[in-house]
N, C-alpha and C positions, 0 to 999 in steps of 0.2 A: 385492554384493547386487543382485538385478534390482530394478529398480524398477516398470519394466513400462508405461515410454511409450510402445515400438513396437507392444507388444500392442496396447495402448486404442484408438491410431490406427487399426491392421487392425481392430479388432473393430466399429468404429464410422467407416464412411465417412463423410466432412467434417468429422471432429473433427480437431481442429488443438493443438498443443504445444510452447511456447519452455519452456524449461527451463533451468538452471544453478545450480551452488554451486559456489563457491570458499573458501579459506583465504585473506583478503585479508590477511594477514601476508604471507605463503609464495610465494602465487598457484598451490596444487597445487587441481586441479581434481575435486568427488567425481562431478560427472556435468555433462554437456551434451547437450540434447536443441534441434536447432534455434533457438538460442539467439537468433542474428539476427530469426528471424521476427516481424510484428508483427502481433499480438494486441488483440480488446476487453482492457480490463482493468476496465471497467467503475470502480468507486471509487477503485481505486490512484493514477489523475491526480490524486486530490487532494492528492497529497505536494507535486507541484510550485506548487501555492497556497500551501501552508505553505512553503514555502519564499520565496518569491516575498515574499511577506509579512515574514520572517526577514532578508531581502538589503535591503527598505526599512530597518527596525528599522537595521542594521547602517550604516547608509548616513546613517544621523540624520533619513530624512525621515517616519519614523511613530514613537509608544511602544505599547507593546503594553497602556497602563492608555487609551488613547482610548477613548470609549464610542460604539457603534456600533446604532441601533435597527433591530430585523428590520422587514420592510415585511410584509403580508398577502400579497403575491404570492409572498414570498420560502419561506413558510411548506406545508413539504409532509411529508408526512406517510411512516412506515415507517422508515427508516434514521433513527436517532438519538432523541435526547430534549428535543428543544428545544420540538418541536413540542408538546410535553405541558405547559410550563412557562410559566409566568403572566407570567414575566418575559421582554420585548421588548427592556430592554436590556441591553446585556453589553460589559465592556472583551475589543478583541480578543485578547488571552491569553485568556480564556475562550472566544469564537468557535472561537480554533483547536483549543484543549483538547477540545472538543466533537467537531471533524473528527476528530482522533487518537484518540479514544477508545473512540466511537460512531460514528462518518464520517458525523454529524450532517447530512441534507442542508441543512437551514433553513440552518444554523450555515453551510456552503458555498455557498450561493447569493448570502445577507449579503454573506459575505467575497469575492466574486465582484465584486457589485457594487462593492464600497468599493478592491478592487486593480485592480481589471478584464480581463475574460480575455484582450482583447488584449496587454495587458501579460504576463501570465502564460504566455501564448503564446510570445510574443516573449521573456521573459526563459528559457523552457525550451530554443527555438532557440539562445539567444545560449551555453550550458550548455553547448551539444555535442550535445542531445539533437536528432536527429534527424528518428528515428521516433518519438518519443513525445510526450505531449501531453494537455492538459486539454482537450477538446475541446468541452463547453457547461456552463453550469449545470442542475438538478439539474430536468427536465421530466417529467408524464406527466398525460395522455397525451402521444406525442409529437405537436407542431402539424406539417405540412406542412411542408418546408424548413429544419427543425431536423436539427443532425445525429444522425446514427442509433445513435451511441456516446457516453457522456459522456467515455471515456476511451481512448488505445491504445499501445502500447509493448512494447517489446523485452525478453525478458529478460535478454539481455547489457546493455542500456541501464540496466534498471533495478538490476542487482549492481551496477553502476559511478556510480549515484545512492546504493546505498547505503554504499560504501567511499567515497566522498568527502564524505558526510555523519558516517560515523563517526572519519574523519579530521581534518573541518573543514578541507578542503579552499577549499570554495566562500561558507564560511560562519564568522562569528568562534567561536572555541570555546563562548562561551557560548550563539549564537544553533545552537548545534549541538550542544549539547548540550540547549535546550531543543526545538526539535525531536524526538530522540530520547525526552523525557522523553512528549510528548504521545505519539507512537508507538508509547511503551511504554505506554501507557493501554487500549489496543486492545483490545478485550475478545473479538474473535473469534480464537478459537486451533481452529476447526473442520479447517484444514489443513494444511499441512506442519507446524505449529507442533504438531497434536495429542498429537505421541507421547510428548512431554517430561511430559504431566501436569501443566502448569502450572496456577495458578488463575487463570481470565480476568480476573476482577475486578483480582487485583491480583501482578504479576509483574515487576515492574520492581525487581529486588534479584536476587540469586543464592537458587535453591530448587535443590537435587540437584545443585550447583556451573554452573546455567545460567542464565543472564540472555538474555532476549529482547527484543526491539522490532522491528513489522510494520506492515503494513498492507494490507489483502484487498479484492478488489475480490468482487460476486455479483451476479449476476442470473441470469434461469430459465436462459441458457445462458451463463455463465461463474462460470467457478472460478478466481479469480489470489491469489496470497500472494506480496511480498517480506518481505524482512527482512532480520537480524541474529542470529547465534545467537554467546554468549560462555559461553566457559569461564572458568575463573582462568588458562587461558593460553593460549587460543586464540578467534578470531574466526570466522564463517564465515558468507558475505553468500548468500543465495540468493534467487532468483527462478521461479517455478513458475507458469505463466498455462494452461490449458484453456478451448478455446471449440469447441462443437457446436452441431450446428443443431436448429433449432426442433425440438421433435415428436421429438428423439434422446431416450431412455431410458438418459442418459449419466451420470447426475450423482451416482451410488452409487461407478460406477468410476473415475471421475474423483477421486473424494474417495479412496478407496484407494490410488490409484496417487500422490497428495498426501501421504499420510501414509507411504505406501512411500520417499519422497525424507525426509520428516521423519524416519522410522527408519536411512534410510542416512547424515543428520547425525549424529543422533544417537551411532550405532557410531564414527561419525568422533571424534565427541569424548570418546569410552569413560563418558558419562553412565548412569547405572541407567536400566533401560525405564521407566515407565510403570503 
């Protein structure tokens, strides 16, 4: 199946694309498209807060029933639903539920504060993870000297975040399994995730013998989607990130060539279309 990253790239100079899925059973590979490269991923950094958070938990020094009150400053609006809701405070199990869900920004800035991104920083280096990173809390406009991405990463980096997360690898089975659970909350399935037909609301079970959990990062110029895609007997982690420049008329073919990789999981795992 073409999927059609080398086209989008020719058709659209300074569009940029890390790309990968694998079978993390097997480790056979359905596609790699500059994998190393790193990428905005715009909201996807927030995995490694929930995590980061998940490694205290594990560790004994936080519960996830602690109650945590949003601050005014913290409180910003568009991405998520907290912003809308009367209620300022929340045990962090709810905070993160919120990031996995809706990629809540309020609910991320909170939790920013209360783990702190230095730490989050530092605990995503100390991973392995390289190239990638939480890079600020959740700003706009941007001030002066803030950085210019909230988020950036590999897509080889982020398949191998999520094979070691569905492994519990780095995390206790349960603190990785709840992870996953908030992940699977995720209510945008607009790309690679589309083809499955899943309902966003609620898809954290097997529908058409497929079980999913993601997480998508958007803004005007990026399109990223990791995840997880499960059969009843197969796995298969993939990572998809798109970034063009301003003022590019990119973001129709972008999403095509997203659900083009979603269609070639898909045949992987002889699922019904859509």
């Amino acid at each position: 199946m073409t999927i059609g990253f080398d086209a989008l790239e020719r058709d659209f100079p300074g569009l940029a694309i890390s790309a990968i899925a694998a079978d993390i059973d097997t480790g056979v590979e359905l596609f790699r498209h500059q994998s190393e490269r790193v990428l905005d991923t715009a909201s996807v950094g927030k995995i490694f807060l929930l995590h980061r958070l998940l490694t205290e938990v594990d560790r004994g020094e936080r519960s996830l029933e602690e109650r945590v009150t949003r601050r005014p400053v913290e409180q910003i609006d568009n991405s998520g639903i907290w912003y809308l809701l009367q209620q300022d405070s929340l045990t962090l199990y709810d905070v993160a539920a919120l990031i996995g869900a809706t990629s809540d920004n309020a609910a991320t800035n909170t939790l920013c504060r209360v783990i702190g991104l230095d730490q989050v920083g530092a605990h995503t280096r100390a991973l392995g993870y390289a190239g990638s990173s939480l890079d600020d809390v959740v700003r706009w406009p941007l001030p002066p000297g803030a950085p210019r991405t909230l988020s950036h990463a590999s897509a080889e980096e982020l398949l191998r975040f999520v094979q070691r997360t569905a492994d519990a690898v780095d995390l206790s089975s349960a603190s990785s399994d709840t992870l996953q659970r908030w992940l699977g909350a995720g209510m945008d399935l607009s790309m690679v995730a589309s083809p499955f037909g899943l309902d966003p609301l609620a898809h954290y079970f097997f529908d058409r013998d497929v079980w999913l959990w993601n997480k998508t990062g958007t803004i005007s110029t990026v399109r990223a989607d990791m995840g997880l895609v499960m059969s009843p007997t197969r796995r298969i982690a993939y990572a998809v990130l798109i970034n063009w420049e301003r003022g590019t008329p990119a973001r129709d073919r972008a999403l095509q060539v997203m659900r083009n990789a979603g269609d070639a999981i898909r045949a992987e795992l002889g699922s019904p279309s859509s």
